[in-house]
Phi, psi and omega in degrees: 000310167337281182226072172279314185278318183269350151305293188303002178269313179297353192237321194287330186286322193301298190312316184301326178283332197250355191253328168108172191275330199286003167309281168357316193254020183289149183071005197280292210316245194350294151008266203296310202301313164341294176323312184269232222350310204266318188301322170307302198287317195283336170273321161355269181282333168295315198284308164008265162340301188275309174291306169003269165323303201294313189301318152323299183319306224042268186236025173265137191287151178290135170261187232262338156303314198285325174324278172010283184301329186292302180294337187269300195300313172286284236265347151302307173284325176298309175311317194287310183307334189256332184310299197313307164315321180284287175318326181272049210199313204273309184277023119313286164306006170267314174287008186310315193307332172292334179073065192218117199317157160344293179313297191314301208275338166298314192295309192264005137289316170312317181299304172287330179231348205070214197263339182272002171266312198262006164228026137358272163256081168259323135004267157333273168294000160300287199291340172268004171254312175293339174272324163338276176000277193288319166331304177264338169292300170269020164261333169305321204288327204302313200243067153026038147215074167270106204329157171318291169309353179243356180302134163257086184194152199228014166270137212288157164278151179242114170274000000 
């Protein structure tokens, strides 16, 4: 196990030496942009959603479907927009060793699978977005914490 450990400390020193410290952050610019794309799109479309509904409702409290509905529909839209950013992130980081931008690697997945290749998997990330979503919307709303501007509740506080 030692040394098991001090190979992988000499190979960890090696990559440092020869790529420089900023090997460690490689791949963060894609990350953080993923990141802003989805949290922008997800307040987005929650704030949508959530005025939608309430207005529909009008002034009857939301039950727990429309919570549902709030939570599936933001974590749908957020899923469509961001799967295409993931896939190219991921193949960006399998292809790193080429070094090669952003631009290049959208162009030769579209080119190689289209449009039905970068949302391959979306299924998927659909139902782990959507259950996170619906998950954290109502366990945030049960213990009433959600910022003021985000409550899902269209019933006025009485102080």
């Amino acid at each position: 196990m030692t040394t098991l450990w001090n190979q992988g400390n000499v190979q960890m020193w090696k990559v440092v030496k020869e790529d420089g410290f900023m090997i460690f952050f490689r791949g963060w610019d894609s990350i953080f942009s993923r990141q802003v794309v989805t949290w922008v799109t997800y307040l987005l479309a929650y704030d949508y959603f959530r005025e939608t509904t309430m207005k529909r409702r009008k002034d009857k409290p939301l039950n727990v479907w429309d919570k549902i509905f709030i939570g599936s529909a933001t974590g749908f839209v957020a899923c469509l927009l961001n799967t295409p950013f993931d896939m190219f992130k991921t193949q960006a980081q399998k292809d790193s060793p080429l070094k090669k931008n952003a631009v290049y690697i959208s162009q030769l997945m579209f080119k190689q699978h289209g449009v039905s290749g970068i949302y391959s998997s979306f299924i998927m990330r659909f139902l782990r977005s959507t259950w996170y979503s619906v998950t954290t919307l109502l366990v945030m709303d049960y213990f009433n914490a959600l910022p003021a501007r985000m409550k899902l509740s269209n019933q006025k506080e009485v102080k």
